[in-house]
C-alpha positions as CSV (number, residue, x, y, z in Angstrom):
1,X,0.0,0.0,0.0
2,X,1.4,3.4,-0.9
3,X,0.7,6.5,1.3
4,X,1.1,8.4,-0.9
5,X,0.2,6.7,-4.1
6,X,2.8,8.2,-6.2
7,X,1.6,8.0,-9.4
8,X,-2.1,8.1,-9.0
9,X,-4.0,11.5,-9.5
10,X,-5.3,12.4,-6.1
11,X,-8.5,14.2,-5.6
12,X,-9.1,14.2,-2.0
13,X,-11.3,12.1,-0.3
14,X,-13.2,14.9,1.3
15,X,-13.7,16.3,-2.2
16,X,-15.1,13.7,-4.0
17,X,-17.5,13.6,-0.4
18,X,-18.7,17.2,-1.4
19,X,-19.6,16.0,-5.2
20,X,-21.4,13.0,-3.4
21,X,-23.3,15.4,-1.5
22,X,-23.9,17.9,-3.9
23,X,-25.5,15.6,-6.5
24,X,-28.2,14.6,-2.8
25,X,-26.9,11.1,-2.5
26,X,-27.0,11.3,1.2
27,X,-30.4,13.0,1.6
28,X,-31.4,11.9,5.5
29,X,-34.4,9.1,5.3
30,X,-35.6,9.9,8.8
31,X,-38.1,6.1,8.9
32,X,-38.1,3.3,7.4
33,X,-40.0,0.0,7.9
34,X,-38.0,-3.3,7.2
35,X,-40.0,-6.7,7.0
36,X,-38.0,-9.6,8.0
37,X,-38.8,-13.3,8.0
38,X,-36.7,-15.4,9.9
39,X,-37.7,-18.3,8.3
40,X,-37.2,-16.6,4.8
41,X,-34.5,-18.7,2.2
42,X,-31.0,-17.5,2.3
43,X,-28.0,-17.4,0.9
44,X,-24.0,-18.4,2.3
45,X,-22.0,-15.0,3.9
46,X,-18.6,-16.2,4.0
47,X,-17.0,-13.5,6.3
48,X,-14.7,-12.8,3.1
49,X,-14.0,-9.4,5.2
50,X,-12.4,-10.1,8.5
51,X,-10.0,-13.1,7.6
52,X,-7.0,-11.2,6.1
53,X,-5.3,-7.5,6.7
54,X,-2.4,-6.0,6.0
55,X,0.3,-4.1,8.0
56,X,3.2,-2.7,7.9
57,X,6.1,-4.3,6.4
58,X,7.9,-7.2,6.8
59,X,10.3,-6.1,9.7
60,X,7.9,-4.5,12.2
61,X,6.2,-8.1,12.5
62,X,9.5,-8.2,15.0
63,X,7.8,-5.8,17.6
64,X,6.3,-6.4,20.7
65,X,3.7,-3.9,20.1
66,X,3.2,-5.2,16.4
67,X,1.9,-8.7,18.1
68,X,0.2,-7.1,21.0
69,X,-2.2,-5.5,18.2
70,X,-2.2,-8.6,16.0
71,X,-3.9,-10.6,19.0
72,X,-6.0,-7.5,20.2
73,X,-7.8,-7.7,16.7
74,X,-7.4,-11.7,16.2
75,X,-10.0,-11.4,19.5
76,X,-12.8,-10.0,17.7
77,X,-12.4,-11.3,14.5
78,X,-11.9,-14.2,12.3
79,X,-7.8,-13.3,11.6
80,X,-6.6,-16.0,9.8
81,X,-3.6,-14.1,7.3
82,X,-1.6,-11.2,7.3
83,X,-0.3,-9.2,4.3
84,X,2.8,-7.3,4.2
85,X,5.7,-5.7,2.0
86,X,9.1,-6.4,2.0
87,X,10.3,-9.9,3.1
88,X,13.2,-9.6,0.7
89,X,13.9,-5.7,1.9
90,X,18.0,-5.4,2.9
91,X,17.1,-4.5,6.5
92,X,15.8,-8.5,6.4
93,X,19.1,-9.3,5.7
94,X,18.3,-11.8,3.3
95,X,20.4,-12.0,0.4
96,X,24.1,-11.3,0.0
97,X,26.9,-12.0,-2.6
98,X,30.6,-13.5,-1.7
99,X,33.6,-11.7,-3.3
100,X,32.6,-14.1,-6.8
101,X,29.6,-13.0,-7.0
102,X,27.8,-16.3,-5.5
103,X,25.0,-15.8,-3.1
104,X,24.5,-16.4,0.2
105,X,20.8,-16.4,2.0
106,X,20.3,-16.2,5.9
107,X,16.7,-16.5,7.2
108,X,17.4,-15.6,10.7
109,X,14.3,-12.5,10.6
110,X,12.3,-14.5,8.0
111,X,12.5,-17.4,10.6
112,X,11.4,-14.9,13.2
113,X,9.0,-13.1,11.3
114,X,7.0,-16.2,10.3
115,X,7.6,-18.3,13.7
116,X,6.2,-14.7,15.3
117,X,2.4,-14.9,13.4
118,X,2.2,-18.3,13.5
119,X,2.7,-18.5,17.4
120,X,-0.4,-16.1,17.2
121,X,-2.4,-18.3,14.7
122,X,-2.2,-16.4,11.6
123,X,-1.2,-17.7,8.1
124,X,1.5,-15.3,6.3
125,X,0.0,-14.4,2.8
126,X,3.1,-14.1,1.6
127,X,4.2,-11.1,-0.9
128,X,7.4,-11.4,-3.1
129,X,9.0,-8.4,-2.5
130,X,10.8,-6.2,-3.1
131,X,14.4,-6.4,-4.8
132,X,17.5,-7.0,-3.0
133,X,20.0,-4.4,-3.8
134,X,22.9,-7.2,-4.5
135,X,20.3,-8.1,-6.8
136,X,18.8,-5.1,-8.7
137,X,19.5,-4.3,-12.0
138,X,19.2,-0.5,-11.0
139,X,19.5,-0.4,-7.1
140,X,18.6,3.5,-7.1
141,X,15.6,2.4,-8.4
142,X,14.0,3.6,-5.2
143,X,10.0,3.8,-4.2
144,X,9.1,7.1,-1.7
145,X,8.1,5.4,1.0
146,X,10.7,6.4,4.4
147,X,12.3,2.5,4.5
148,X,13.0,3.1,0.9
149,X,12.4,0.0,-1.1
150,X,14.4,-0.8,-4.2
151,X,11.9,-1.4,-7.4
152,X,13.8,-2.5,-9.8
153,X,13.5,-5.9,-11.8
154,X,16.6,-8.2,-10.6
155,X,19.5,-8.0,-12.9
156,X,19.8,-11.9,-13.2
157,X,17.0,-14.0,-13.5
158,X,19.2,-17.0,-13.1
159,X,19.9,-15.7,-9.5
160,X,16.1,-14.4,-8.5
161,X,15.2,-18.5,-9.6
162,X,17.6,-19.6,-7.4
163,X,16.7,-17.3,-4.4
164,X,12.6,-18.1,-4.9
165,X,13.7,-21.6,-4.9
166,X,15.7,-21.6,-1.4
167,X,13.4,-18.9,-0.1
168,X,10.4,-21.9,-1.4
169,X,12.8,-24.8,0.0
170,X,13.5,-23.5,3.4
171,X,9.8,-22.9,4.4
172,X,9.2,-26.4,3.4
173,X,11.8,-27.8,5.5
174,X,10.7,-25.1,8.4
175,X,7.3,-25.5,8.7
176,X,6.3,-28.7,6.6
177,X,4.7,-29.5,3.1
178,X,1.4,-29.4,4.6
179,X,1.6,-26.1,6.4
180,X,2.9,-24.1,3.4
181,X,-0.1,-25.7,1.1
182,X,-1.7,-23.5,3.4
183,X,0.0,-19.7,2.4
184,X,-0.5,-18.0,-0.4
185,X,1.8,-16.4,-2.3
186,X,1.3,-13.4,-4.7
187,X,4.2,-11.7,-7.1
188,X,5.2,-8.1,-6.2
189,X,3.0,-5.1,-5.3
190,X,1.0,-3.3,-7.3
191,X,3.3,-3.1,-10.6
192,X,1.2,-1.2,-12.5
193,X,1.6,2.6,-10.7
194,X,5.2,3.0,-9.4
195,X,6.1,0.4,-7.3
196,X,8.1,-1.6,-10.2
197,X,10.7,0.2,-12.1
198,X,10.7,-2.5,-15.0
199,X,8.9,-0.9,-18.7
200,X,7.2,-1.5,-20.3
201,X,5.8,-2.4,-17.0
202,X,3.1,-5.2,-17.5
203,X,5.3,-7.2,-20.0
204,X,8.4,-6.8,-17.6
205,X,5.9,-7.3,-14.6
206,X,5.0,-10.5,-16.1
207,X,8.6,-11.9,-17.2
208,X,8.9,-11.5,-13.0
209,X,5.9,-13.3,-12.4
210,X,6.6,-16.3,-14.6
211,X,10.1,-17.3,-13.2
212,X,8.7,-16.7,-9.6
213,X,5.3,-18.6,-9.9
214,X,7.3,-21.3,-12.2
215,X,10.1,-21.5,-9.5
216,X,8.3,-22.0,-6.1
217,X,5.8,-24.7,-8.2
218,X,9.2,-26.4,-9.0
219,X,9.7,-26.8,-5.2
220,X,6.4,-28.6,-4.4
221,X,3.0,-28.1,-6.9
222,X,0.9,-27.6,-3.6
223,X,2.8,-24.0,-2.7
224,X,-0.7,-21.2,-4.4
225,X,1.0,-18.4,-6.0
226,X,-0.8,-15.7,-7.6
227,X,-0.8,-11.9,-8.8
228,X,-1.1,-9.2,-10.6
229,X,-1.3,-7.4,-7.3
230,X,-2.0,-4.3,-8.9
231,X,-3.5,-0.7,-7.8
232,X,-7.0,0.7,-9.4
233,X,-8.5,-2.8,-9.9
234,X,-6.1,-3.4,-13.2
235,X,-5.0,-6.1,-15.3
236,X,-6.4,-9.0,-13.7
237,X,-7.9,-9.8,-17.4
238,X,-4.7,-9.6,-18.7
239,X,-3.0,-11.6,-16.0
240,X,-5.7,-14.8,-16.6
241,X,-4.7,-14.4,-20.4
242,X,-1.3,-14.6,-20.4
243,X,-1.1,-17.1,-17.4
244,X,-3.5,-19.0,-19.7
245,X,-1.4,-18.5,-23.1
246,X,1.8,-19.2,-21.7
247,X,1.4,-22.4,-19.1
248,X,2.1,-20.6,-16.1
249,X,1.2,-21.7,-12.9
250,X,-1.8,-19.3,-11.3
251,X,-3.9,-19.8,-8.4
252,X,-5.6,-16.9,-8.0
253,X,-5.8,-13.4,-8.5
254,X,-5.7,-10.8,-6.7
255,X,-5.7,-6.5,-7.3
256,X,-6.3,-3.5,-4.7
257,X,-8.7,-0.2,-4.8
258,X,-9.5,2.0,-2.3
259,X,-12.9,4.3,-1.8
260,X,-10.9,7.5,-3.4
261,X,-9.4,6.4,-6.3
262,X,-11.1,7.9,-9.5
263,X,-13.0,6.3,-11.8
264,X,-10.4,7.7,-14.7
265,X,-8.0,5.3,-13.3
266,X,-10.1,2.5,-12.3
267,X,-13.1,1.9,-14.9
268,X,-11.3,4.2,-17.5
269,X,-14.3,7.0,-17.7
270,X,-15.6,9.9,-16.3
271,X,-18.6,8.7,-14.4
272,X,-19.2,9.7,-10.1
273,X,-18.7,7.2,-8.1
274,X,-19.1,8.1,-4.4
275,X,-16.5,7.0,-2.4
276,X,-18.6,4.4,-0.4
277,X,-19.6,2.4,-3.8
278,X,-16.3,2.7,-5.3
279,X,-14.2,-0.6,-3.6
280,X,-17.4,-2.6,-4.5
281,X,-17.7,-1.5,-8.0
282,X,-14.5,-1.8,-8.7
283,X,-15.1,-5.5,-7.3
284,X,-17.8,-6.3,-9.8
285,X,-15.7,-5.3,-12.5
286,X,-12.7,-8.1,-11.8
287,X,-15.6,-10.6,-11.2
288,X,-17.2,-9.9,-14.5
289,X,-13.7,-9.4,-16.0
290,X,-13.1,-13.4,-14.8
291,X,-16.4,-14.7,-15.4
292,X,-15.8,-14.4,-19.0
293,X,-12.2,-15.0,-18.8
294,X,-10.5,-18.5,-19.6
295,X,-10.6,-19.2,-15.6
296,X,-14.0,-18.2,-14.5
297,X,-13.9,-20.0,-11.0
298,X,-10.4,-18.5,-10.4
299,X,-10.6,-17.2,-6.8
300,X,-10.0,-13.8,-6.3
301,X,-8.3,-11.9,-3.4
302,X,-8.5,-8.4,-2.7
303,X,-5.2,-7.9,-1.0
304,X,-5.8,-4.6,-0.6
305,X,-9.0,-1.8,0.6
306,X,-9.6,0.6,2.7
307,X,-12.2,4.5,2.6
308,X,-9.3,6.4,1.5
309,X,-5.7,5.7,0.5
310,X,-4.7,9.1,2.0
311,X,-4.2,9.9,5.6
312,X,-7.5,11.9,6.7
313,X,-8.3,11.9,10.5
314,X,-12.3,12.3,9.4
315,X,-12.1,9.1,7.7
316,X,-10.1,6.6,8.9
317,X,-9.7,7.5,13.0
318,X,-13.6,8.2,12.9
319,X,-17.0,6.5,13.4
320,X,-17.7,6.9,9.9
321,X,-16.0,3.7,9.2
322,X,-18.6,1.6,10.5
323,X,-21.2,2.5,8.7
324,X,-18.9,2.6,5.7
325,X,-18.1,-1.6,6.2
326,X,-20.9,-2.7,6.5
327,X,-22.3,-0.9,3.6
328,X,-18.9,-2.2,1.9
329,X,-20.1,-6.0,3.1
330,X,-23.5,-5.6,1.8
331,X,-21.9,-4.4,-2.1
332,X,-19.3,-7.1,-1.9
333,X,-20.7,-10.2,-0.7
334,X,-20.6,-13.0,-3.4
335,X,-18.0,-11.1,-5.8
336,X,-14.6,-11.9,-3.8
337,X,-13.3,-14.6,-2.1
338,X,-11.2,-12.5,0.6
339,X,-10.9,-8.9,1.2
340,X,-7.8,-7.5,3.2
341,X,-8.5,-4.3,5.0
342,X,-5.4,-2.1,4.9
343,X,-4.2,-1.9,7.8
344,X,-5.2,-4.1,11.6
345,X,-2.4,-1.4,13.0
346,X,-1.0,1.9,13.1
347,X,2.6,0.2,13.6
348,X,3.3,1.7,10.3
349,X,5.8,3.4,8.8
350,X,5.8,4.2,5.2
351,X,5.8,7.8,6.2
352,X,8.0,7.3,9.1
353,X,7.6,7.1,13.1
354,X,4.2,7.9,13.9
355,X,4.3,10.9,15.5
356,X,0.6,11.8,16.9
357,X,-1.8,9.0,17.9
358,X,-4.5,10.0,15.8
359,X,-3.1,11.4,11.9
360,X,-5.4,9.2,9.9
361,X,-3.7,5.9,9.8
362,X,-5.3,3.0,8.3
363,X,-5.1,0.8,11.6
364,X,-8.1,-0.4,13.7
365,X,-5.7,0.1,16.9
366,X,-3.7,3.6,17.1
367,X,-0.4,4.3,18.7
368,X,-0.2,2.9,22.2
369,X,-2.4,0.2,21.4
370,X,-5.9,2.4,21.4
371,X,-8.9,0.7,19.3
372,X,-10.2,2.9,17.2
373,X,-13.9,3.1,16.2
374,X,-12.9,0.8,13.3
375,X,-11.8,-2.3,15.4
376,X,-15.0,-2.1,17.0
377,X,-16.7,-2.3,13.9
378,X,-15.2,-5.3,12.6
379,X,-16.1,-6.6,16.1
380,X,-20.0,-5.8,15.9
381,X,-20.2,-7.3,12.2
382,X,-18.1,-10.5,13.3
383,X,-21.4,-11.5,15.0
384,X,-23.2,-11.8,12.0
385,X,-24.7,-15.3,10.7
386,X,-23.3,-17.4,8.2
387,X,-26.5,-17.1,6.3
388,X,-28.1,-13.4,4.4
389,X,-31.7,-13.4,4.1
390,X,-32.8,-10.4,1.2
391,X,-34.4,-7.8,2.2
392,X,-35.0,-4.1,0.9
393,X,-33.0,-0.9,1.9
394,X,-29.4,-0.4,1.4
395,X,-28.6,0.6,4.9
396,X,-29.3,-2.9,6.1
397,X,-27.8,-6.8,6.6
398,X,-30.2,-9.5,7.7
399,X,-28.3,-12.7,8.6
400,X,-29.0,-15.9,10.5
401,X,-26.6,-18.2,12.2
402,X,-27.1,-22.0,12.4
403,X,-29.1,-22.0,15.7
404,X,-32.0,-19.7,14.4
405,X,-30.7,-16.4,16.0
406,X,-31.1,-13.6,13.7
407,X,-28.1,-10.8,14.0
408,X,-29.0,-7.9,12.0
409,X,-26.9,-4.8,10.9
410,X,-27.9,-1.4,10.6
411,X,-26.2,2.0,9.5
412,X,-26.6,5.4,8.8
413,X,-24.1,6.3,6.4
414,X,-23.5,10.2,6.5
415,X,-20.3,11.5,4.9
416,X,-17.7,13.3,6.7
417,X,-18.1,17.1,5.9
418,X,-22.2,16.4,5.4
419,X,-24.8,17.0,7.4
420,X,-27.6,13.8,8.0
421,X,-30.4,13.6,10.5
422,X,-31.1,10.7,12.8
423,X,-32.5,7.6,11.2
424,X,-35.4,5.3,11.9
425,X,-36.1,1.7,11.5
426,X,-38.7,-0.4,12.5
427,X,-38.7,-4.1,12.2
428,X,-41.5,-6.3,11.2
429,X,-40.1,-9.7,11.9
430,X,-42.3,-12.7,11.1
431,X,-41.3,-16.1,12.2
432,X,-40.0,-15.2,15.7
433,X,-40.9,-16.1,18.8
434,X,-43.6,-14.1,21.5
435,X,-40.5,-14.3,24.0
436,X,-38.2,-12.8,21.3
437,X,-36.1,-10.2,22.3
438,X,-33.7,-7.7,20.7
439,X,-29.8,-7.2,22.4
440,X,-28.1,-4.0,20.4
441,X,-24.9,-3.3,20.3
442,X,-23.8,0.1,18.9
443,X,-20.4,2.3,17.4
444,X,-21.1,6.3,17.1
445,X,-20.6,9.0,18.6
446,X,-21.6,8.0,22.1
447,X,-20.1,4.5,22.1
448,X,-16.3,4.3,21.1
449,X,-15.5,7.0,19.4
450,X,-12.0,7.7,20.5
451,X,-11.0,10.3,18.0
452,X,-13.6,12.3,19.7
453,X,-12.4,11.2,23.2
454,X,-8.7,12.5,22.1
455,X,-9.5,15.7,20.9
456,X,-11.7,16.4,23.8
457,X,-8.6,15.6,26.4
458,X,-7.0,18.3,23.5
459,X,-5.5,16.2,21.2
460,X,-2.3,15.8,23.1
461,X,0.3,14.5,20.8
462,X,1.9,12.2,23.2
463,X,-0.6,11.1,25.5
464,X,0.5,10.7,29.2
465,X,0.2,6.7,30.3
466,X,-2.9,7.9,32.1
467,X,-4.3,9.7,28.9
468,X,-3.7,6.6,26.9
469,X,-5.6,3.8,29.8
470,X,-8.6,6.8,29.4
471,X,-8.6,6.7,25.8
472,X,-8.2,2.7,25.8
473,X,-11.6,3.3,28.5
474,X,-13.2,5.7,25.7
475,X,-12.6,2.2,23.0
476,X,-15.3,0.6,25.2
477,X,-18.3,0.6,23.3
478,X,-20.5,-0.3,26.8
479,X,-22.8,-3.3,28.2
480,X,-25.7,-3.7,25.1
481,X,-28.9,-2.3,25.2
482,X,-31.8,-4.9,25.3
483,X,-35.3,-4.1,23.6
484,X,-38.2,-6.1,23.9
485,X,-40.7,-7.1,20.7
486,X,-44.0,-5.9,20.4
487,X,-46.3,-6.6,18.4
488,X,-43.3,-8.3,16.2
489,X,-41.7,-5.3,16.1
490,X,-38.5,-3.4,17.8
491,X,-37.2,0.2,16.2
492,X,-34.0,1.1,16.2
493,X,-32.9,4.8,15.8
494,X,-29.4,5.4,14.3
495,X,-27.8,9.0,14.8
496,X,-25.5,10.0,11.9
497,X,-22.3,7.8,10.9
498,X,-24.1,5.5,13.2
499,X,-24.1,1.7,12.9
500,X,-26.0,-0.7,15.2
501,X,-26.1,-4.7,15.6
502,X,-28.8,-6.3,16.9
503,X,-29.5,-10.5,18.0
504,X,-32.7,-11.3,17.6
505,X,-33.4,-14.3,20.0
């Protein structure tokens, strides 16, 4: 993940929020009714959204602090991989030539990096990059970001073969045949807007890809190794097809987008898209792209989303993500197989140190380990059902779980820099039981909103210990309110940016 993306044309988020608003696509609907039957027909919700994120790279998986947010978020959700830059980065110490040029390879940080997540019962998904500078063909190809990464394509293939085979060789003998089966593997990051030096960059991306996919499948056929990786939802067509002309081993596919990029870059036109239906459009067009590809049941991995690519406080640190995921759950459900949010944490440094808890980082847990309204999001919308039952309304998700219970999720999506009213639903449930009642748990502004909490204390920029335990105290989203049914009925009124989940026993 880029911040910032260096070649992309960035409008800003809150920008393309004002067009949004300005063409009255968030006009408040102050009541609604919502019939429900619990008995209705449904169909599978894989929670495709909570079993991968990303983080920081490679190197920062070393921290304490890293692994204390990797198991505060593994709590509440169903964390089963982790996505990062960099294994091969210099600071890894990976690769390194004798005085003839031969090379040598020490996995003492991979070892550690690996043995770290899976201690915590996460699954690396496993991202080849990026080039060691022994290895580059240009080692001042350099990408922005403050660890500066070198870009360039290798200047020996022979030598990149023979490091993806030990690199493949060692994590079989480490972990086991059987283990690794497990991991997925996908070439490079997102090639296609400045993060490979190679041109023309899609042929030259591809040349990588083949002698990497072609050279861990030499080591055992069970190791899954997929790409293109890319920014803005690209080439994933073209990646099927040439896998497809050429023989070469692919798995899956995978591609990123995020609520702000443009539609210029992504769909190729000039239409509005408002930045909480752009991730999920851009989702529909990959699964139409491989539906009438060669591989139409190819899975496909978005390794890669988020509301904004930028860092904006509004966005990001704020309630507003709640509503924003589930409405991003309700678009995406049944195009993807698995969506990683970008980022679990703000151990993060592509900018450099953090310096203020609070600067619009993409984590659902801040500096100091402090949840933010995010993490508490994913942990409302982890209780929903494996099932979704239809319904009407856009600002809704009816599911049931295997024992009958009906968990329901509710929003009021109001943009940042808009103004929206409180909202109203009422329930009509059929199918439920006289005894039936409602428990509701909620994120807004009144429960867990700890950008609000921070700036009220006066947005200190290094929080005292006690500031921090206060604002950890402020994360807590409170016991859950408990409604009766009458009449087979409960309301629910949602204040702006406000999202609710509700059991219905």
């Amino acid at each position: 993940m880029l911040q910032p993306k260096p070649c992309y044309v960035v409008t800003s988020f809150i920008a393309a929020l004002a067009i949004a608003v300005g063409l009255g696509l968030y006009t408040a609907n102050a009541q609604e009714t919502i019939a429900v039957d619990a008995h209705a027909q449904s169909t599978p919700l894989p929670h495709f959204w909570e079993q991968m994120f990303g983080s920081g790279r490679a190197n920062l998986a070393m921290r304490r602090n890293y692994s204390d947010d990797l198991q505060r978020v593994k709590t509440v959700t169903d964390f089963r991989y982790v996505r990062f830059h960099a294994i091969f980065d210099d600071e890894n110490g990976v690769y390194d030539e004798d005085a003839k040029g031969n090379p040598i390879y020490n996995w003492s940080y991979v070892d550690q990096i690996y043995d770290g997540l899976l201690a915590n019962g996460i699954r690396p998904y496993v991202e080849i990059s990026f080039m060691p500078k022994k290895l580059a063909a240009r080692p001042n190809d350099i990408q922005g970001f403050w660890y500066k990464p070198i870009i360039s394509p290798p200047r020996d293939y022979v030598n990149w073969d023979a490091l993806m085979t030990a690199f493949a060789n060692h994590l079989v003998e480490r972990y086991g045949i059987d283990e690794i089966s497990k991991w997925y593997f996908e070439v490079w990051n997102e090639p296609n807007i400045g993060f490979w030096s190679g041109q023309p960059a899609q042929s030259t991306y591809f040349e990588l890809y083949d002698h990497t996919a072609r050279a861990l499948k030499a080591v055992t056929p069970q190791i899954r190794v997929g790409g293109p990786a890319t920014a803005q939802a690209a080439w994933v067509g073209d990646m099927i097809a040439h896998a497809t002309k050429n023989d070469v081993p692919l798995d899956f596919v995978s591609t990123h987008v995020y609520g702000d990029d443009s539609a210029k870059d992504v769909f190729h036109d000039d239409r509005t898209v408002a930045p909480h239906q752009m991730v999920c459009l851009a989702v529909d067009k990959v699964h139409q792209e491989i539906a009438k590809s060669a591989r139409p049941g190819i899975p496909l991995i978005w390794s890669e989303f988020n509301a904004t690519f930028m860092n904006e406080q509004p966005i990001t640190d704020s309630i507003y993500m709640g509503p924003w995921l589930a409405n991003t759950i309700r678009q995406c459900d049944g195009k993807v197989n698995m969506m990683s949010y970008w980022t679990f944490s703000d151990v993060f440094e592509e900018q450099g140190v953090v310096k203020t808890p609070f600067y619009g980082g993409y984590g659902l847990v801040a500096e100091d380990g402090i949840p933010k309204p995010a993490f508490n999001a994913f942990a409302l919308l982890h209780e929903l059902g494996g099932e979704r039952l239809a319904t009407s309304g856009d600002d809704v998700l009816v599911t049931r779980r295997k024992d009958g219970t009906l968990v329901i999720a509710a929003w009021n999506l109001v943009e940042p820099g808009a103004k929206g009213a409180q909202k109203t639903i009422t329930f009509d449930l059929s199918g439920v039981s006289r005894r039936a009642h409602a428990t509701i748990r909620r994120v807004d502004a009144s429960h867990g909103d700890t950008l609000d909490a921070w700036k009220k204390m006066g947005s200190p920029k290094y929080p005292t210990q006690k500031q921090v335990e206060e604002l950890r105290q402020a994360s807590e989203t409170g016991s859950p309110e408990v409604s009766s049914i009458q009449h087979h009925q409960f309301t629910l009124a949602l204040p702006p940016m406000g999202l609710a989940v509700t059991e219905v026993r």
